[in-house]
C-alpha positions in Angstrom: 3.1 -0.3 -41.4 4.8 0.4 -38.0 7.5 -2.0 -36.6 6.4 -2.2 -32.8 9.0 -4.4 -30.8 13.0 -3.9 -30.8 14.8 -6.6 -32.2 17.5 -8.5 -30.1 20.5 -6.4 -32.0 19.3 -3.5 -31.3 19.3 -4.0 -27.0 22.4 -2.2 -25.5 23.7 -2.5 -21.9 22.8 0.5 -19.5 25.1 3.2 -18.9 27.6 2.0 -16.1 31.3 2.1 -14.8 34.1 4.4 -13.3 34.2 5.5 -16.8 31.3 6.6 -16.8 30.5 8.5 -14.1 33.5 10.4 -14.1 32.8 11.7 -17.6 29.3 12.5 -16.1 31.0 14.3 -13.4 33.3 16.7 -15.4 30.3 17.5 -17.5 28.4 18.3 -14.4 31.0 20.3 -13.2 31.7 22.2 -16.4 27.8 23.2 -16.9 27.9 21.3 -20.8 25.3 19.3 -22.1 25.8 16.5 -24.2 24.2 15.0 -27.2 24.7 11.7 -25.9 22.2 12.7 -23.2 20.1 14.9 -25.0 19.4 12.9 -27.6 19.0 9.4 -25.7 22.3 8.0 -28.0 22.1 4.1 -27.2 26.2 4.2 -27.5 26.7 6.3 -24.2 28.2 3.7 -22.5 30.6 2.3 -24.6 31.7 6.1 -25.5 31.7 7.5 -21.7 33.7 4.3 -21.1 36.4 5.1 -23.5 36.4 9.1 -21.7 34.9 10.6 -24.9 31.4 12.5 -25.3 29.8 14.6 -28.4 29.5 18.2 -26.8 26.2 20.2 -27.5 26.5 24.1 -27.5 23.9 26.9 -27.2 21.5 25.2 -24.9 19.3 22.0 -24.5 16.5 24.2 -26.6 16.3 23.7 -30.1 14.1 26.0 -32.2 13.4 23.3 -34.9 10.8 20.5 -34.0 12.0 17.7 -36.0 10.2 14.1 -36.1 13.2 12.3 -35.3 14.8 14.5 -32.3 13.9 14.3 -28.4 15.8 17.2 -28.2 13.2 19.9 -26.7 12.2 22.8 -28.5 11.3 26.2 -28.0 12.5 29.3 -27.3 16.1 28.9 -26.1 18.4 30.4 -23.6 20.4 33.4 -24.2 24.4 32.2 -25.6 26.4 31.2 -23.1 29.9 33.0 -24.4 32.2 31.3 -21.7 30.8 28.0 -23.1 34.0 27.3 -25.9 36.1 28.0 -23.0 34.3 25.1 -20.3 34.4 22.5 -23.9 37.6 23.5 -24.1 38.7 22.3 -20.2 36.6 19.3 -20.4 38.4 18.1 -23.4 41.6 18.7 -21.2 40.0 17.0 -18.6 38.8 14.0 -20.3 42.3 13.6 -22.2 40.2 13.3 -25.7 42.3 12.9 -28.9 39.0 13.7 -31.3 36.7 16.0 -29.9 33.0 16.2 -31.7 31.2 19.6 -30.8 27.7 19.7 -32.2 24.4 22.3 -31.0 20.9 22.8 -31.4 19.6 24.7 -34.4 19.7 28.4 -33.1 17.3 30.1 -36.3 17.2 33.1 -33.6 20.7 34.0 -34.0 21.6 36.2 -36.9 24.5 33.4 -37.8 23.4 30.5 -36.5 25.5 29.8 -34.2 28.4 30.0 -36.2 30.9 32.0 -34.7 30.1 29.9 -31.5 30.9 26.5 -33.4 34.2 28.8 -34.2 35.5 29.9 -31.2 34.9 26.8 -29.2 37.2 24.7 -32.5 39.6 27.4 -31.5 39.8 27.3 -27.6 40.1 23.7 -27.9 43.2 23.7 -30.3 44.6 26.3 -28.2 44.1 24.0 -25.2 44.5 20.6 -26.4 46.8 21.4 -29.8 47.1 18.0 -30.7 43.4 16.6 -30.1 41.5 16.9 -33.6 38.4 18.6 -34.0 35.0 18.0 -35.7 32.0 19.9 -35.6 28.5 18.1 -36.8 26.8 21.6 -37.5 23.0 22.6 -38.2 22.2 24.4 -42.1 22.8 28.1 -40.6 19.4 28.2 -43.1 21.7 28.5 -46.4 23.4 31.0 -44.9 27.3 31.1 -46.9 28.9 33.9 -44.6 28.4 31.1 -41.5 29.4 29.0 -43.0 32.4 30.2 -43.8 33.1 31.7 -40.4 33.1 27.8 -39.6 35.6 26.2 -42.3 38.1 29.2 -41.8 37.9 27.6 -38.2 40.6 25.2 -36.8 38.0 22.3 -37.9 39.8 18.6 -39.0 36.5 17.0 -39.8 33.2 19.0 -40.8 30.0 17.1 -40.2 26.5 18.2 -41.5 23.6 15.0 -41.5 21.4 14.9 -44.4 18.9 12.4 -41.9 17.0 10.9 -44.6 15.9 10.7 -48.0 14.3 13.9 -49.7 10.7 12.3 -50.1 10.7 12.1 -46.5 11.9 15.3 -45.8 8.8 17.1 -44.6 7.6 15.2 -42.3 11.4 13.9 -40.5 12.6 17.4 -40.9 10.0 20.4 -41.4 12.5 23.4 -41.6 15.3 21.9 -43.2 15.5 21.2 -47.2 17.6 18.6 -49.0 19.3 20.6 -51.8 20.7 22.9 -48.9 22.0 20.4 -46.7 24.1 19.2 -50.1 24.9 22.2 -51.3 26.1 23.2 -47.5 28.8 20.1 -48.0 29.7 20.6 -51.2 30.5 24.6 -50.4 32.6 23.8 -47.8 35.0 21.2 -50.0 35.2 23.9 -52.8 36.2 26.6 -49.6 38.6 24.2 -48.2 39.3 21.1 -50.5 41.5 19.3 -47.9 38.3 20.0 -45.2 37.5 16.2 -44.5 33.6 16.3 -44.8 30.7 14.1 -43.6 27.4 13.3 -43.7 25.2 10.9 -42.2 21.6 9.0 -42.4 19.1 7.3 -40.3 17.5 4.1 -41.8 13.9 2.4 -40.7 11.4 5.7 -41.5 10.3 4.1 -44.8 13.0 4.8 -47.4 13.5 2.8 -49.9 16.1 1.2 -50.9 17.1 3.2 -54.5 16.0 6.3 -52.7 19.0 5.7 -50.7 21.5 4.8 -53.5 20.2 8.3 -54.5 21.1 10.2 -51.6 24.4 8.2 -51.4 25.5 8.8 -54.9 24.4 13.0 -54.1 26.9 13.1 -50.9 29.7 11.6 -53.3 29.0 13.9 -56.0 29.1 17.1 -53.2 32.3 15.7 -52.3 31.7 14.0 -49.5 34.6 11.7 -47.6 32.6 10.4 -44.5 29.2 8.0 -43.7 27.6 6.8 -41.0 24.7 4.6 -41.5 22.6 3.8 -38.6 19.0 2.4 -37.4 16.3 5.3 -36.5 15.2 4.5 -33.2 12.1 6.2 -31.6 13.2 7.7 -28.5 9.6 7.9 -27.2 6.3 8.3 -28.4 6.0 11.7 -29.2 8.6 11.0 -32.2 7.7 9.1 -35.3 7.6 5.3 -35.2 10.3 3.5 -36.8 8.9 1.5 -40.0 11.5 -0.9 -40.2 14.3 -2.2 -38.5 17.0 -3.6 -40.6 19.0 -6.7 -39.5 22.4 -6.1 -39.5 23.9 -8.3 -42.5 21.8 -4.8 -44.9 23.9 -2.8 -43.0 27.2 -4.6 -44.1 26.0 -4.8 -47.3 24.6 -0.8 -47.4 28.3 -0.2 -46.4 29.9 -2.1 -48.6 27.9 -0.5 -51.7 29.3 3.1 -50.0 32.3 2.2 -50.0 32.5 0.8 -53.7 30.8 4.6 -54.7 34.3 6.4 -53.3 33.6 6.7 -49.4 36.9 7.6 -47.6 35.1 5.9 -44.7 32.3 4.7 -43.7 30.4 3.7 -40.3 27.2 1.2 -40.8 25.6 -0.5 -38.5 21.9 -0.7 -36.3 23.6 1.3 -33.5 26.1 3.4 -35.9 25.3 7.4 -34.5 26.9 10.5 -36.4 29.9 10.5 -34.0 30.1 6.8 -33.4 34.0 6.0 -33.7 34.8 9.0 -34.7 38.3 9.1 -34.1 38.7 6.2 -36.8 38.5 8.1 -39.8 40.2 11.8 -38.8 
């Protein structure tokens, strides 16, 4: 069964405001791209109003083709090395307090993209010392050496979505595998126990219910501190059709059932995105 029609909670003002187009301007200017734009979030204008965006690095090409993402794929760009640098100014710029930095998946790179995520944590703690960091970053496909290139970092808060429930995994995310995406989290607490870590799903693709209770009780037992819980929603149709959309009041309760498992914090709600108020919980 495919849900067809939004619900009335799920309708969000457009993009507008001084606000707004001034933190459309410095990323302009600066050459960035943003996963608020990339990926069609529907909180870019409450987050551009407050002068905060979630930087994407290593191009607007991803070399993954997952069912969720309107990210494009193909064959990507060549890496842009002055881009930590540029992040690193508009964070400056914008004045932010918590930056998020996430990418496309780069498989072409021999790490992943990891001493990218690394040197753009540490030009923006050089630049801004007292704005916190978080990168949301891809699997680096199991790889442990990126992975640790990325903890050593000057990283506060280290974000890695598990997306959905493992039954589901082929079809929302054909190249990626559950038991790595956990084990990637639970590496990085044992590397860095203090390393705030955090994960985050989307609800509506046909999960059910204990499936997620699964998945929730597998991110506690990796060690995860952090969840955001939000509503898939197709951003056209190329992607795959949303099964459900839950009202609200499951959300509450969804977060509510997180929170009594051990989450340090936890984001749930229809419009709730991976970096949604992120600076709440750093």
């Amino acid at each position: 069964m495919i849900a067809r029609k939004h619900p009335e909670w799920i309708r969000v003002r457009a993009p507008t405001g001084p606000a707004v187009a001034r933190t459309r301007a410095i990323v302009r200017d600066l050459r960035l791209h943003t996963v608020c734009e990339e990926a069609q979030c529907p909180n870019l204008g409450e987050c551009w109003a407050h002068d905060t965006a979630t930087f994407m690095l290593l191009g607007d090409t991803c070399t993954r083709n997952c069912g969720f993402c309107a990210v494009r794929h193909g064959r990507p760009l060549a890496v842009d090395a002055d881009e930590p640098m540029r992040v690193a100014d508009a964070v400056a710029r914008l004045g932010l307090r918590h930056v998020v930095v996430t990418s496309v998946n780069r498989d072409d790179l021999p790490d992943g993209g990891a001493e990218h995520f690394a040197e753009t944590a540490r030009q923006v703690r050089a630049r801004v010392p007292g704005c916190a960091v978080e990168l949301l970053i891809p699997d680096f496909q199991g790889d442990s050496d990126a992975l640790a290139t990325v903890v050593r970092a000057p990283v506060d808060v280290l974000n890695h979505n598990t997306e959905t429930v493992p039954r589901l995994y082929k079809r929302v995310r054909p190249g990626a595998a559950y038991e790595r995406s956990l084990g990637l989290l639970a590496a990085a607490k044992r590397q860095r126990p203090a390393l705030r870590t955090k994960s985050g799903l989307m609800l509506g693709l046909g999960e059910e219910r204990d499936e997620l209770r699964a998945v929730l009780r597998d991110l506690r037992a990796a060690g995860c501190d952090v969840l955001t819980l939000g509503q898939y929603l197709r951003p056209s149709a190329a992607e795959l059709a949303v099964v459900r959309y839950l009202p609200p009041e499951e959300f509450v309760e969804l977060g509510e059932e997180a929170r009594a498992m051990g989450f340090a914090y936890v984001e749930s709600g229809p419009l709730v995105r991976s970096s949604y108020h992120a600076w709440r919980h750093c």
